[in-house]
Z-matrix of the N, CA and C atoms (Angstrom, degrees):
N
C 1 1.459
C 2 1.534 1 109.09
N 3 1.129 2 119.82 1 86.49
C 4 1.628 3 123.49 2 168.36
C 5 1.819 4 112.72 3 -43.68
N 6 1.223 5 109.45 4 -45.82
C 7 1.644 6 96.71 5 172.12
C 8 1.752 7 109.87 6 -91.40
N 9 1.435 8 117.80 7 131.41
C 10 1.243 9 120.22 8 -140.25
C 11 2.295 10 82.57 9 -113.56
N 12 0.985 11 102.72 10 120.07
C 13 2.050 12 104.87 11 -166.03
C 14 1.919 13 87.73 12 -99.16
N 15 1.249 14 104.72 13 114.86
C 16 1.499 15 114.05 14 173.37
C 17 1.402 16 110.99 15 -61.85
N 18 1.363 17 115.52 16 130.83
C 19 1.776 18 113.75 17 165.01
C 20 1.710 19 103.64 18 -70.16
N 21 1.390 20 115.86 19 -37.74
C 22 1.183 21 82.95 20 -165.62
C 23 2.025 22 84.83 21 -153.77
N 24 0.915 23 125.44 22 175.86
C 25 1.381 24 149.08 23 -165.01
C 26 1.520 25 123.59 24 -129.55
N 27 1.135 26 104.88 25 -3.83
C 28 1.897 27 124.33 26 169.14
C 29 1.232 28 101.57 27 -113.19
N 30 1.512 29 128.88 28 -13.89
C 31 1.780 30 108.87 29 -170.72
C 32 1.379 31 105.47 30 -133.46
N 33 1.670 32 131.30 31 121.58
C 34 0.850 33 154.07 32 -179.47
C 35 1.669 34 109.12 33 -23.75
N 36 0.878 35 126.06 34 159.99
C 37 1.301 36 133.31 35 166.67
C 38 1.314 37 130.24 36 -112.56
N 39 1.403 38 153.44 37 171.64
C 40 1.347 39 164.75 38 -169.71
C 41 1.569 40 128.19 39 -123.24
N 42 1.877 41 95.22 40 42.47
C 43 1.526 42 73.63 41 -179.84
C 44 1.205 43 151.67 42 -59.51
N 45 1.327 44 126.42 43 30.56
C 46 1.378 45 125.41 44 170.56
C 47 1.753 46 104.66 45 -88.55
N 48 1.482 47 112.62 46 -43.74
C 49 1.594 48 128.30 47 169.51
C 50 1.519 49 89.01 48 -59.15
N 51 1.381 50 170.64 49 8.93
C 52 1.536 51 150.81 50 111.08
C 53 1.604 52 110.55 51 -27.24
N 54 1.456 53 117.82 52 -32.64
C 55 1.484 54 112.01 53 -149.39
C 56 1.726 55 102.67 54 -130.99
N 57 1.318 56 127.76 55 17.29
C 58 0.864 57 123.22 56 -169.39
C 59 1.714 58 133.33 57 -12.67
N 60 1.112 59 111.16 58 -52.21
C 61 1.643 60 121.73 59 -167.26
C 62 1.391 61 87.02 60 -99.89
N 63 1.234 62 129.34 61 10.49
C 64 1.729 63 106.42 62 175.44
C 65 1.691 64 102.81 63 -122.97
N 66 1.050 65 145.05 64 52.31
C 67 1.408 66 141.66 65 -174.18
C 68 1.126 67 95.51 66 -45.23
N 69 1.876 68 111.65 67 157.74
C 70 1.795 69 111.87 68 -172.34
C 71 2.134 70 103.02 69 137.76
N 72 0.845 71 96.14 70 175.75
C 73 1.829 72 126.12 71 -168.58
C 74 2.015 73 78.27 72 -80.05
N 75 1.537 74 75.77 73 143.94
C 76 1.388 75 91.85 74 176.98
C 77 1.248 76 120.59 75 -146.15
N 78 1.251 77 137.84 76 112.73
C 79 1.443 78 145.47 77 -158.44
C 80 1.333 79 114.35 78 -102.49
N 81 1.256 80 121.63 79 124.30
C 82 1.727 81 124.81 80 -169.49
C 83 1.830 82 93.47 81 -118.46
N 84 1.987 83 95.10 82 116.55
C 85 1.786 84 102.23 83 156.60
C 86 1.364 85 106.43 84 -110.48
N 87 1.478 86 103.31 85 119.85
C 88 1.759 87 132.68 86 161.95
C 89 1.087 88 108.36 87 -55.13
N 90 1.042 89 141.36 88 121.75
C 91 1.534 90 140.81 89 -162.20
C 92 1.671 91 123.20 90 51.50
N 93 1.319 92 111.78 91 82.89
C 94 1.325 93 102.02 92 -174.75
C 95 1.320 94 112.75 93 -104.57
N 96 1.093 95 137.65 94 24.37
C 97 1.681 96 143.61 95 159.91
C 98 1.125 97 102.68 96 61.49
N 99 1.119 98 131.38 97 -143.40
C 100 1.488 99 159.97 98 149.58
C 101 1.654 100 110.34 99 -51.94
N 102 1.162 101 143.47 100 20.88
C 103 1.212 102 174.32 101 178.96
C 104 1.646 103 105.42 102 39.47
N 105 1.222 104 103.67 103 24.97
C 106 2.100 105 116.35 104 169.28
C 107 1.428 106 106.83 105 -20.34
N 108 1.304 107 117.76 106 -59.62
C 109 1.447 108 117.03 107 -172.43
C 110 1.210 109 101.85 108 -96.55
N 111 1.392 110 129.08 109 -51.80
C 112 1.451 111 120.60 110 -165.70
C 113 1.869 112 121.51 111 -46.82
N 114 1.539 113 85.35 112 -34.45
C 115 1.910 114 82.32 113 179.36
C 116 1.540 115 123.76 114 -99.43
N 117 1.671 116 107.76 115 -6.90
C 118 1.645 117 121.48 116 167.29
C 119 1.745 118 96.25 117 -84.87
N 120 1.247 119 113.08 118 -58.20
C 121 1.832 120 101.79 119 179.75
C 122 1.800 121 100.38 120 -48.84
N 123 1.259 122 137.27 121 -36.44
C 124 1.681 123 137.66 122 -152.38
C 125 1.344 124 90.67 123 -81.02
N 126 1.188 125 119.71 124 -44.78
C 127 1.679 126 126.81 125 -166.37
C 128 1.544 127 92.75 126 -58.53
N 129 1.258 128 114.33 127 -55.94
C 130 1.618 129 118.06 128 -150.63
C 131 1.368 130 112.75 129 -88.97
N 132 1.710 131 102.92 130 17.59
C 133 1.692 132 114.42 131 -171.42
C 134 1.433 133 90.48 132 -141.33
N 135 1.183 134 143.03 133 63.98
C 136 1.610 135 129.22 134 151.39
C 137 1.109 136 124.37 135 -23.39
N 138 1.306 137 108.83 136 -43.86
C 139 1.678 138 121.65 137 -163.01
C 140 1.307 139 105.68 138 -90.81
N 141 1.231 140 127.64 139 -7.13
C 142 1.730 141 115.47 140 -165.21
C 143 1.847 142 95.10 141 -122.70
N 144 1.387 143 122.80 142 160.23
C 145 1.432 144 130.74 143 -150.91
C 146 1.789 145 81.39 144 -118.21
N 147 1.485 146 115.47 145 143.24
C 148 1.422 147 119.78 146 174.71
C 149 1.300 148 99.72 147 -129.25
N 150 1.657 149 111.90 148 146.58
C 151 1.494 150 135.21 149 175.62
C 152 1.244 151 119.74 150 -115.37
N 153 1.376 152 134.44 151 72.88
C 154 1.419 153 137.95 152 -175.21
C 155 1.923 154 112.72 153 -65.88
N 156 1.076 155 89.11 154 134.68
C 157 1.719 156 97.21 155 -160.87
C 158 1.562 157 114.04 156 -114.87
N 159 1.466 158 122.79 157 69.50
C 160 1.120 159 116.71 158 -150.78
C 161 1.875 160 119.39 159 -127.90
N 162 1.595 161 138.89 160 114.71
C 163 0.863 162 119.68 161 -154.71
C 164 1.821 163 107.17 162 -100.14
N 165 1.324 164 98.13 163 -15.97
C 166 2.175 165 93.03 164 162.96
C 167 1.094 166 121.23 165 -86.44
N 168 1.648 167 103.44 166 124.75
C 169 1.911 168 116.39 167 -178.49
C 170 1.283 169 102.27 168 -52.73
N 171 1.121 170 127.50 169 -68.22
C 172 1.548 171 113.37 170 163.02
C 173 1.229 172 137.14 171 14.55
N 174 1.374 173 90.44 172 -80.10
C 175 1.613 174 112.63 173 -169.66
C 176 1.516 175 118.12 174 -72.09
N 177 1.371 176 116.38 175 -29.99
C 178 1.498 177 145.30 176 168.09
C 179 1.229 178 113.39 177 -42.76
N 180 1.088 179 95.15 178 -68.83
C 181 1.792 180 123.08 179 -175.96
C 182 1.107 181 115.36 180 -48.68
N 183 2.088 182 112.98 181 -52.33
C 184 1.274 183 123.83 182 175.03
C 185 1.184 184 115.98 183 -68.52
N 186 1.592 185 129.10 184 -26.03
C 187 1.272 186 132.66 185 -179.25
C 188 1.646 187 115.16 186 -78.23
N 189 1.229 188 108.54 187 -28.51
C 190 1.863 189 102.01 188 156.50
C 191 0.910 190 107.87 189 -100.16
N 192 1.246 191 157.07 190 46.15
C 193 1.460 192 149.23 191 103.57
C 194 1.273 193 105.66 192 -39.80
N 195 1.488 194 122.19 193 -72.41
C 196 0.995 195 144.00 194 -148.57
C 197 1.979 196 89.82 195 -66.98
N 198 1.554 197 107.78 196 -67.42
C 199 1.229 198 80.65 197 -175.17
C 200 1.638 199 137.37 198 -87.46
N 201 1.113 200 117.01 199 42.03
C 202 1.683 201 148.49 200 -168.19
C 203 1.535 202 82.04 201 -103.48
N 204 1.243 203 103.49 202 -93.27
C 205 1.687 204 127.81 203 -179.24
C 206 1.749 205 108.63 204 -18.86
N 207 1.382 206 101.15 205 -39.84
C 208 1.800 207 110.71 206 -171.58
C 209 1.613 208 92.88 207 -96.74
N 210 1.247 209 135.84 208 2.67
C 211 1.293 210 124.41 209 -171.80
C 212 1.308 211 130.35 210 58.57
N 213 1.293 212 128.38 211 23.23
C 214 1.638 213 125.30 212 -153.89
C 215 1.358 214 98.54 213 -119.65
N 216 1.515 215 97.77 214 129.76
C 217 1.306 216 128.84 215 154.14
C 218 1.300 217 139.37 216 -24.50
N 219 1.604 218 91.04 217 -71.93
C 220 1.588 219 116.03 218 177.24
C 221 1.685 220 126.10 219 -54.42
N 222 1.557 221 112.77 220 -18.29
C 223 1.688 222 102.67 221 -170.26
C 224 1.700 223 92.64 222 -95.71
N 225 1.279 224 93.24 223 153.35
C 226 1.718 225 112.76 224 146.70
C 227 1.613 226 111.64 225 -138.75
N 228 1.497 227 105.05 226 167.85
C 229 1.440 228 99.88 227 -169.64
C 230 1.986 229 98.96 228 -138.80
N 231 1.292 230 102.63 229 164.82
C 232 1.301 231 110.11 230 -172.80
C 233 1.372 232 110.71 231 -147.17
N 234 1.206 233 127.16 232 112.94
C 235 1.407 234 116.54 233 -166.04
C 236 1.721 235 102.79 234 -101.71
N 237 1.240 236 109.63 235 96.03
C 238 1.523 237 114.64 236 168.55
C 239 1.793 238 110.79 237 -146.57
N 240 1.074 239 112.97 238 -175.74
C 241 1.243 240 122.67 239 -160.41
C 242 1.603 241 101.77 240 -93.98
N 243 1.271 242 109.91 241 139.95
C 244 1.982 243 105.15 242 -147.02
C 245 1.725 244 105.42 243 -95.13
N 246 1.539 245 104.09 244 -11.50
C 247 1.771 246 85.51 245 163.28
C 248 1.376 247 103.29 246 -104.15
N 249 0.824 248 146.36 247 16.87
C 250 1.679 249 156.23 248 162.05
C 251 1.526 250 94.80 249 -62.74
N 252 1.327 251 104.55 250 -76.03
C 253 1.428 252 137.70 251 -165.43
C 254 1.319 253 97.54 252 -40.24
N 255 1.449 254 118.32 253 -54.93
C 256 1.235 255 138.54 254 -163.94
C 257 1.838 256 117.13 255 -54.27
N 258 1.570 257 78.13 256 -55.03
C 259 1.744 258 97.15 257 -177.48
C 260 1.580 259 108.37 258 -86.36
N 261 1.231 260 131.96 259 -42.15
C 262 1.557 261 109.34 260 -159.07
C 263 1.633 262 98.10 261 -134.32
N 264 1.820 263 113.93 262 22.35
C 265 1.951 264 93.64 263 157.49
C 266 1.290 265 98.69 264 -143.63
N 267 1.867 266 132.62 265 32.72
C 268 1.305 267 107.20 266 121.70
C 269 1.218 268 126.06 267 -122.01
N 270 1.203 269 113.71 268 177.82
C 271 1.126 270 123.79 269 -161.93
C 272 1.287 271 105.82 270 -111.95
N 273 1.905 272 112.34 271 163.67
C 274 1.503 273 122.25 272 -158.91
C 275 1.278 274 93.54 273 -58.91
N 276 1.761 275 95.95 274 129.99
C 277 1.887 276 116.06 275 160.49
C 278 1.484 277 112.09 276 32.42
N 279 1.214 278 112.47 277 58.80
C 280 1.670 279 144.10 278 143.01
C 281 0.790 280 107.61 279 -78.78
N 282 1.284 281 159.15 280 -1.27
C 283 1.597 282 134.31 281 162.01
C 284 1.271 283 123.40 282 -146.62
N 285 1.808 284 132.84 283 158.01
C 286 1.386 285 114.57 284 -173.89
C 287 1.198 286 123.24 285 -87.68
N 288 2.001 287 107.66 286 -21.40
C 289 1.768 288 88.77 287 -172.93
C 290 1.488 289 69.77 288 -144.85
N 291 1.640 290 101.96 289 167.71
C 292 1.310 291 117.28 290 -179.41
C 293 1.952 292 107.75 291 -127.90
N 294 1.257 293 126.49 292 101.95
C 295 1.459 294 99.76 293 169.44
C 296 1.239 295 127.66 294 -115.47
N 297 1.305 296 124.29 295 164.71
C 298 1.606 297 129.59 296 -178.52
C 299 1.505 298 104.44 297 -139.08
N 300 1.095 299 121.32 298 101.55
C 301 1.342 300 130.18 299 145.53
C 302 1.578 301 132.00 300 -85.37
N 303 1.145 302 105.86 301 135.34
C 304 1.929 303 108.82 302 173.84
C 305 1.723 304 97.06 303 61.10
N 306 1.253 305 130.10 304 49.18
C 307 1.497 306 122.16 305 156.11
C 308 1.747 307 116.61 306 -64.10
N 309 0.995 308 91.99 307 115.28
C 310 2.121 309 95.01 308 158.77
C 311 2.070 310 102.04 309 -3.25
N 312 1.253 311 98.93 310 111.16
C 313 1.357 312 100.02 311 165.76
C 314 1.662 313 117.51 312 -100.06
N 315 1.117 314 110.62 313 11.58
C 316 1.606 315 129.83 314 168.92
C 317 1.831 316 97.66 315 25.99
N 318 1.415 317 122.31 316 57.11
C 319 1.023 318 131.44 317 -174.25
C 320 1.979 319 121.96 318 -18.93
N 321 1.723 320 89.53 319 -55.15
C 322 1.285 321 120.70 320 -168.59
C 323 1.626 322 99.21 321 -42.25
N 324 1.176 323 129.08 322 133.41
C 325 1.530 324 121.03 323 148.26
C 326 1.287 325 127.86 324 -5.09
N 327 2.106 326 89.33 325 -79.12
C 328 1.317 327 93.49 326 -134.25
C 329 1.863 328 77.60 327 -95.76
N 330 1.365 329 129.77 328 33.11
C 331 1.302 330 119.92 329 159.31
C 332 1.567 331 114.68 330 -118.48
N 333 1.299 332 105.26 331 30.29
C 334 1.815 333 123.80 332 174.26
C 335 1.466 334 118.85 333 -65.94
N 336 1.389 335 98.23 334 -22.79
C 337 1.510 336 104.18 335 168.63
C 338 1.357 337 113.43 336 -79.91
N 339 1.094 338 145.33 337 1.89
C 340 1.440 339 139.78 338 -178.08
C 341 1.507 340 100.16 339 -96.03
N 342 1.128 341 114.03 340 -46.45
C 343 1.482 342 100.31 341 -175.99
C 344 1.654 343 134.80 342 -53.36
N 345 1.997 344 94.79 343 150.67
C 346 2.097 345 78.21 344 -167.15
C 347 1.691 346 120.04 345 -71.45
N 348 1.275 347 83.13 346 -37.34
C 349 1.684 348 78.09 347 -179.93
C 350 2.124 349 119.05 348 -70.44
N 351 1.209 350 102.13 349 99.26
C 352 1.591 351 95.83 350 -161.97
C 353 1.523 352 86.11 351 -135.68
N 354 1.621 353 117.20 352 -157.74
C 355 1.827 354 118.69 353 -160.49
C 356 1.636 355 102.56 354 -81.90
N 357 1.729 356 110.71 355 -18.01
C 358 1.521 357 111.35 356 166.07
C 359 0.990 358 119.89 357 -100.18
N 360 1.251 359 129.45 358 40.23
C 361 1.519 360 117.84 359 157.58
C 362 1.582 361 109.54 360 -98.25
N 363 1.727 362 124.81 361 -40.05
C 364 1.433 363 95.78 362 -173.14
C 365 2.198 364 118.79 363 -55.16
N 366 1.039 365 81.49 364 -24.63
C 367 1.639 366 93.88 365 -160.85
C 368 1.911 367 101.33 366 -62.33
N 369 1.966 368 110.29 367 -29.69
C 370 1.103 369 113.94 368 172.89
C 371 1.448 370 118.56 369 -75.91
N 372 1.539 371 115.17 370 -46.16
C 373 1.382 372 120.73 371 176.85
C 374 1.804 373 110.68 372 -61.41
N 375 1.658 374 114.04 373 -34.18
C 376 1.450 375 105.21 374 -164.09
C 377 1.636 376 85.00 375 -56.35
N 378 1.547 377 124.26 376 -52.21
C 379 1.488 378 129.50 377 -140.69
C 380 1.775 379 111.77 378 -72.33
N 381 1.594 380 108.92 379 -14.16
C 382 1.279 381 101.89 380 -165.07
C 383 2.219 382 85.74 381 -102.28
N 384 1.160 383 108.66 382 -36.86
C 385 1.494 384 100.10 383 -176.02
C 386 1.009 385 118.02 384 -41.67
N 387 1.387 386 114.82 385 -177.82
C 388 1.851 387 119.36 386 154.97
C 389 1.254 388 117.15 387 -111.65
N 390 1.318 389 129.37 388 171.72
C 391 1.505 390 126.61 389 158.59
C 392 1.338 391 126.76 390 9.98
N 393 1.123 392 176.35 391 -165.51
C 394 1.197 393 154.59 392 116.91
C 395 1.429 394 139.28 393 10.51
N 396 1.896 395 100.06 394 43.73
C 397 1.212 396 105.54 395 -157.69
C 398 2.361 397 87.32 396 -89.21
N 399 1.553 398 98.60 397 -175.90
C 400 1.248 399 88.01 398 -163.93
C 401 1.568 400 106.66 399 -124.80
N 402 1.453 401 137.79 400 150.48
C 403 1.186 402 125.14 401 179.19
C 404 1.797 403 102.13 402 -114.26
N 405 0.995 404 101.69 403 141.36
C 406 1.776 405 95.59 404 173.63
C 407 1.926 406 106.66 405 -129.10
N 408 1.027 407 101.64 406 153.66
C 409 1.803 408 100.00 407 -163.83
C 410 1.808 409 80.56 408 -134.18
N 411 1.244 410 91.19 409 164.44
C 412 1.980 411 126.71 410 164.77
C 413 1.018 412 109.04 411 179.79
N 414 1.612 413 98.38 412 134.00
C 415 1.882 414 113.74 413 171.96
C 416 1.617 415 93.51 414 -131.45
N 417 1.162 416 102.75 415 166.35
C 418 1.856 417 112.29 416 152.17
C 419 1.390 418 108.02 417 -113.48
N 420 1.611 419 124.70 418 22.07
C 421 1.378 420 118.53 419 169.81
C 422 1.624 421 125.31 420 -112.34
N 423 1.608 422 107.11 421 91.07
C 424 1.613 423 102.89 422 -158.89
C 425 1.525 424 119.26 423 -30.37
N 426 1.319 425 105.57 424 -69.50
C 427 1.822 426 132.33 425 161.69
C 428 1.795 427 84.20 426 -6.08
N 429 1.172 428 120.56 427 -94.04
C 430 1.203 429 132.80 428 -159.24
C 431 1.745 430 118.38 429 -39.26
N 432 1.597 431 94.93 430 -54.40
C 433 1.143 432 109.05 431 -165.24
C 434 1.629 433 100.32 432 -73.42
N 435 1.738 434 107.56 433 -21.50
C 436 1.863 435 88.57 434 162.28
C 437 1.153 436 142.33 435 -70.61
N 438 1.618 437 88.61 436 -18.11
C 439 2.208 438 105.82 437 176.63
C 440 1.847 439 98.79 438 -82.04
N 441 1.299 440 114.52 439 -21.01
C 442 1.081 441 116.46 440 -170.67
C 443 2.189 442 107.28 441 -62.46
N 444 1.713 443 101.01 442 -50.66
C 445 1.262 444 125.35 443 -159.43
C 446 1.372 445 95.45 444 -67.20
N 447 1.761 446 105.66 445 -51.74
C 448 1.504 447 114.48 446 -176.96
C 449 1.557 448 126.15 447 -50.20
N 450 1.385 449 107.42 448 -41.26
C 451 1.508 450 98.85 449 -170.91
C 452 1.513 451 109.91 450 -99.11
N 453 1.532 452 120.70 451 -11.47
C 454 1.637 453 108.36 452 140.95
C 455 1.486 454 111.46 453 -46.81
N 456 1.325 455 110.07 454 -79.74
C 457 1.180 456 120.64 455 -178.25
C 458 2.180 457 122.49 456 -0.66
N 459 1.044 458 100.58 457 -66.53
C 460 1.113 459 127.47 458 160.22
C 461 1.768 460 136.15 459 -85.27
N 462 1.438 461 98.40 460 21.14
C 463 1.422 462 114.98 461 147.46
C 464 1.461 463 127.74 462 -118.55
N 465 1.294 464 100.52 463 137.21
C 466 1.736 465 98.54 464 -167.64
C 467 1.408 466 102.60 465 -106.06
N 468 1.216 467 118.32 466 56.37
C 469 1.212 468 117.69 467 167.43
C 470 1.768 469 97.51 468 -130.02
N 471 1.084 470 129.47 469 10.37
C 472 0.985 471 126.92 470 -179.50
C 473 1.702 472 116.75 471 -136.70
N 474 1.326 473 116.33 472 149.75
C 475 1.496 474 112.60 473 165.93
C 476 1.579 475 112.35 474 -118.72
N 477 1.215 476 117.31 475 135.35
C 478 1.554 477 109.84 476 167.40
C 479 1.879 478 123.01 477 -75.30
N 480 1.266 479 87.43 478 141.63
C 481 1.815 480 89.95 479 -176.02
C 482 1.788 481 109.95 480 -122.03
N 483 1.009 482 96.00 481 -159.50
C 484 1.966 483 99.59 482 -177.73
C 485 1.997 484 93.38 483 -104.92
N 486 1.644 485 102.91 484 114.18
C 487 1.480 486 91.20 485 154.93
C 488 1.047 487 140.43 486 -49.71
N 489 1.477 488 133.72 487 130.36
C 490 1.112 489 126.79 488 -144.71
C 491 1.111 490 117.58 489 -92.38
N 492 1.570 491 156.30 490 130.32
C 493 1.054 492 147.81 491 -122.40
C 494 1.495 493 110.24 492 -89.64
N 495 1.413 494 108.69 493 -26.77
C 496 1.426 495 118.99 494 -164.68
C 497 2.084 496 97.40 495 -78.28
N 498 1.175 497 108.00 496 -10.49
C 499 1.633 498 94.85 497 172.42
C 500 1.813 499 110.05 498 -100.06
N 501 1.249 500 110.13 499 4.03
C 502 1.838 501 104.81 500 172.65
C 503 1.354 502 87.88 501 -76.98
N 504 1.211 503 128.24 502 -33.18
C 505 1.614 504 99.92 503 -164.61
C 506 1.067 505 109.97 504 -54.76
N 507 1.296 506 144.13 505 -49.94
C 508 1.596 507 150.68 506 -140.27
C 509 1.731 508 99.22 507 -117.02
N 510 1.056 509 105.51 508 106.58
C 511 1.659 510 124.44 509 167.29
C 512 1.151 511 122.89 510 -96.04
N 513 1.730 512 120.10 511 163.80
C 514 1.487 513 113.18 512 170.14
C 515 1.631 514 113.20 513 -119.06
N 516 1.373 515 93.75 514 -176.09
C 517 1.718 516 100.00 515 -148.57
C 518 2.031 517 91.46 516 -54.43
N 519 1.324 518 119.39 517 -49.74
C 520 1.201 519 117.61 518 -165.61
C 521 1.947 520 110.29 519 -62.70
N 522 1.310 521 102.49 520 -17.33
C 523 1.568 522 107.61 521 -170.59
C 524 1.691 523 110.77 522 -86.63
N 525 1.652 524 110.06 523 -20.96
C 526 1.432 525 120.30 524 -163.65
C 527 1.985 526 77.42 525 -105.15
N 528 0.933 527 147.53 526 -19.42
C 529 1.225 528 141.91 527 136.49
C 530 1.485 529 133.38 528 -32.98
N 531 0.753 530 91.47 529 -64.10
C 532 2.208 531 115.44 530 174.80
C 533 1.401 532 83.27 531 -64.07
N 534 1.250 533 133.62 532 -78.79
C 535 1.695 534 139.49 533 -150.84
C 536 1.646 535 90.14 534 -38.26
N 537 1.414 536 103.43 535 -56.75
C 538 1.681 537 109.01 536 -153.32
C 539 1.325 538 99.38 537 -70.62
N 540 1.452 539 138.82 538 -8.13
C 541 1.358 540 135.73 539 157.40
C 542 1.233 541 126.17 540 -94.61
N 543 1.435 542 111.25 541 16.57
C 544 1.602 543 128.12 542 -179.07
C 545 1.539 544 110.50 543 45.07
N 546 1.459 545 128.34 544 54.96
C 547 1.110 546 146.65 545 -177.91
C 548 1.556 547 100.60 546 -116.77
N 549 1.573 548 109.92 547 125.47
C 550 1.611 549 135.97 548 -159.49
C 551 1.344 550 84.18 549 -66.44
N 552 1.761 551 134.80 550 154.64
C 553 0.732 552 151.78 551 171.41
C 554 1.705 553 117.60 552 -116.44
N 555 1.663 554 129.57 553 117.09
C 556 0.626 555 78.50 554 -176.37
C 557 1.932 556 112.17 555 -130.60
N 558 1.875 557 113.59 556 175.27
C 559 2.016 558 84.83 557 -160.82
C 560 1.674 559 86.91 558 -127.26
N 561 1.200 560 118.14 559 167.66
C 562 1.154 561 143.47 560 177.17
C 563 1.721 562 115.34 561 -140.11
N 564 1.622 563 103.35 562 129.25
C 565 1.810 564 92.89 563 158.16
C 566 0.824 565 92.42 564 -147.53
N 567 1.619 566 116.13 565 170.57
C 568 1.601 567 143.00 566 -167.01
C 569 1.539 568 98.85 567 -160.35
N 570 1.449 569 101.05 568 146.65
C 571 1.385 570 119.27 569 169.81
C 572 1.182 571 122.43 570 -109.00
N 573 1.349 572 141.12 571 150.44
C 574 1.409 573 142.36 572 175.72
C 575 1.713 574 114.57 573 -88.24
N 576 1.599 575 80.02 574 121.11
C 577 1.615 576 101.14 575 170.96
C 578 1.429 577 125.77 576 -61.32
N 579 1.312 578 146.75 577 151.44
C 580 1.618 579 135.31 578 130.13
C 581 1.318 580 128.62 579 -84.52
N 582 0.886 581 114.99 580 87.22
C 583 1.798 582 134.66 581 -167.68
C 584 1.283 583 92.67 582 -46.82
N 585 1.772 584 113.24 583 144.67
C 586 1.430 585 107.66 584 150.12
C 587 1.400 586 136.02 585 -30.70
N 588 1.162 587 123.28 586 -41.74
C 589 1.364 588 115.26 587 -179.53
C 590 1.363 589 121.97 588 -72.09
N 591 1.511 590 114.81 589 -32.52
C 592 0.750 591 138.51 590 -154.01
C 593 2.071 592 97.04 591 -74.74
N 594 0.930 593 90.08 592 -52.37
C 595 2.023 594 112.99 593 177.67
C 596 1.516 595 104.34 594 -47.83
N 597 1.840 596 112.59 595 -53.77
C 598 1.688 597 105.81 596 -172.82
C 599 1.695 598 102.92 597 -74.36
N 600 1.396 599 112.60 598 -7.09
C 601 1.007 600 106.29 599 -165.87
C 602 1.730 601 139.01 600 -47.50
């Protein structure tokens, strides 16, 4: 079943039990649109398990089409709301990389608080990764992408690295949008630290 129907919305989930017959690294995208990247990155990863994170039926629907149509194994999908998702259905360091591209840049000021990437997200992403699992970000909204840089920036649970080249190939519907209006794109990744404490632990 590529679209994955929650029992329940208070109790964590198991994504490895998503993938039964495929044991392996499992990559969760927070907002996966129309699944543009999620099912061209899935194609070009046999080996790695994908978690599409998506809260329009719409978009869901169209995104297992797409990966029905491509035959692949590897995706499942979950249609819920992606800092929900984020904070209370996974569980500690379940997964290896986490990405979010094109999140709501809620332009407005005084609606800056809605957005996901804010001063609690490293503390959510360090807790759901693993070991040196990796987060990668893109917006086309500078404004954003500076609150974005900043509050990594100032978490020490993370280090920034060079995005890795092999994920520009594969874009999403809103990014092959921006491109076609020659609007700067822009990406961020970071890797997860093991803090001292964390090591004697």
């Amino acid at each position: 079943m590529i679209v994955h129907e929650l029992e329940s919305i208070v109790r964590r989930i198991n994504p490895a039990a998503l993938f039964p017959q495929r044991p392996g690294s499992i990559e969760v995208e927070l907002g996966s649109g129309d699944g543009s990247f999620l099912i061209e990155y899935a194609r070009a990863h046999p080996e790695k398990n994908f978690l599409g994170i998506e809260r329009l039926l719409g978009r869901v629907q169209k995104t297992a089409r797409k990966s029905a149509r491509a035959g692949l194994d590897n995706v499942r999908l979950i249609r819920l709301e992606a800092g929900y998702f984020l904070e209370w259905m996974l569980p500690l360091e379940s997964i290896d990389t986490l990405h979010v591209y094109f999140p709501d840049p809620w332009p407005k000021r005084k609606h800056r608080k809605y957005r996901l990437i804010n001063e609690r997200f490293p503390a959510l992403a360090d807790r759901v990764l693993l070991d040196r699992g990796c987060l990668h970000l893109r917006t086309d909204h500078a404004d954003y992408f500076e609150q974005m840089t900043q509050v990594m920036r100032e978490a020490p649970c993370f280090e920034p690295i060079a995005p890795p080249l092999d994920l520009t190939r594969w874009v999403t519907d809103f990014e092959a949008g921006f491109m076609a209006q020659g609007l700067p794109i822009y990406r961020a990744s970071y890797r997860k630290l093991k803090l001292q404490n964390q090591t004697a632990a």
